[in-house]
C-alpha positions in Angstrom: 130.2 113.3 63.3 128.4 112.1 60.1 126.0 108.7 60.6 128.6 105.9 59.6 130.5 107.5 62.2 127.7 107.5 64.8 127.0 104.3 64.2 130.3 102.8 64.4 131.0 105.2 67.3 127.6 103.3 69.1 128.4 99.7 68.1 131.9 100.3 70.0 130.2 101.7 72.7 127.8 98.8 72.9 131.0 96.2 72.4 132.8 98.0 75.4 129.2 97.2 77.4 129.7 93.9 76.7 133.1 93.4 77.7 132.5 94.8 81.1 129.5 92.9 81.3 132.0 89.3 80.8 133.8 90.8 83.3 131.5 92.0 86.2 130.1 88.2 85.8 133.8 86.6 85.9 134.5 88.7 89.3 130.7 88.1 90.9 131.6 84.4 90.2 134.6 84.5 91.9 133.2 86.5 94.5 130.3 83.9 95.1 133.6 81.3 95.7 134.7 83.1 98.7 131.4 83.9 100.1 130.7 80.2 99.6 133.8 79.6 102.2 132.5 82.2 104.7 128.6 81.7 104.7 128.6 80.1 108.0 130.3 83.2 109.6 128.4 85.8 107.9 124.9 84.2 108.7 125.9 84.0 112.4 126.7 88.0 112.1 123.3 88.5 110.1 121.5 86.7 113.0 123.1 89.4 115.9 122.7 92.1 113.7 119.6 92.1 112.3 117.6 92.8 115.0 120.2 95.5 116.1 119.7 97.1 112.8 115.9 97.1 112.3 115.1 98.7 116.2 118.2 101.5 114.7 116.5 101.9 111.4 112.7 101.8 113.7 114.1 105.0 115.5 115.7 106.3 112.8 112.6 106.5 110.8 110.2 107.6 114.1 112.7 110.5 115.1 112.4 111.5 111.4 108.6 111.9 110.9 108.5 113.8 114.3 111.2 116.4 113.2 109.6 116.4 109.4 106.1 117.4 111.1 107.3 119.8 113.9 109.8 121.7 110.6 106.3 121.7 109.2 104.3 123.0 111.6 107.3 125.5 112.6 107.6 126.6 109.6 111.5 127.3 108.9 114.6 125.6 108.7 116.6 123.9 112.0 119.8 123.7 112.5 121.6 121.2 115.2 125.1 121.1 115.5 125.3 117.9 113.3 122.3 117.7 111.2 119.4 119.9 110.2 116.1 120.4 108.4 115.1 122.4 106.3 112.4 124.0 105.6 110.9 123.9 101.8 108.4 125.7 100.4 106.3 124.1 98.1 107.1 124.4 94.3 105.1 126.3 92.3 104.2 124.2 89.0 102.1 124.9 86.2 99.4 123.3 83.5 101.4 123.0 80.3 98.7 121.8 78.1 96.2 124.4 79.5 98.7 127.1 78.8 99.6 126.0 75.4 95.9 125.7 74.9 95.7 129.9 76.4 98.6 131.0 74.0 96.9 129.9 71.1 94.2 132.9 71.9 97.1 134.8 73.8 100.3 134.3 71.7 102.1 137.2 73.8 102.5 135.2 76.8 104.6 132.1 74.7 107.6 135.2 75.1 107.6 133.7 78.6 108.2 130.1 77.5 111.9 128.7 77.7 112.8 125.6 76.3 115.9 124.1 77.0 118.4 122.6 74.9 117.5 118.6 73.1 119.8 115.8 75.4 120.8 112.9 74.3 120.0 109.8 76.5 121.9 106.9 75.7 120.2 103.1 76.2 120.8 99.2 75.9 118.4 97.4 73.7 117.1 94.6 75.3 115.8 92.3 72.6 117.7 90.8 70.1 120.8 92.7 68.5 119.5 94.2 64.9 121.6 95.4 62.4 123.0 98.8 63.4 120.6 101.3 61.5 120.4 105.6 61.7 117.1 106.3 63.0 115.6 109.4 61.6 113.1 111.1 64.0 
């Protein structure tokens, strides 16, 4: 696809944005209407839940830390019939830079170096709109 293309191809894009943008605000305002009409109800359910919730999600958490330390300390996975942990072994990273910095004295080890393919990360621009423009990088 040549640049014109791109661009025109990213100013669509960024018009499509804004169109579901109009309408994800169109539909929250209606939404807001009818919780508006049922605020009463919902607060009284928020009062008996709440607490409900927070001692499940206090348990929750506490059971969690136990099994994550006893995996740990057991040093495999566990299986229940519904759930289990597993065990991971901790990743093995390395110094980039320091490496980099080694293959300059040592270039046979860069055959060992894979870089993957470039990506392409699409993003909104949050100040004001500019003229569309191909940046060269």
């Amino acid at each position: 696809m040549a640049s014109p293309e791109i661009l025109r191809t990213i100013e669509e894009l960024a018009d499509a944005r804004d169109a579901r943008a109009a309408l994800a605000a169109a539909y929250d305002a209606k939404k807001a209407d009818i919780m508006r009409q049922v605020a009463d109800e919902l607060a009284a359910l928020d009062a008996e839940y709440t607490p409900l919730l927070a001692a499940s999600d206090a348990q929750i958490k506490t059971l969690e830390q136990d099994i994550r330390a006893a995996v740990l300390q057991h040093g495999a996975s566990v299986r229940g019939s519904r759930m289990q942990a597993v065990y991971i072994r901790g990743r093995t990273t390395w110094d980039t830079k320091g490496l980099l910095r080694y293959a300059a004295h040592h270039p046979d080890v860069l055959v060992y170096r894979k870089e993957p393919a470039p990506t392409v990360q699409l993003r909104m621009i949050k100040e004001e709109p500019a003229p569309a423009e191909l940046v060269v990088s």
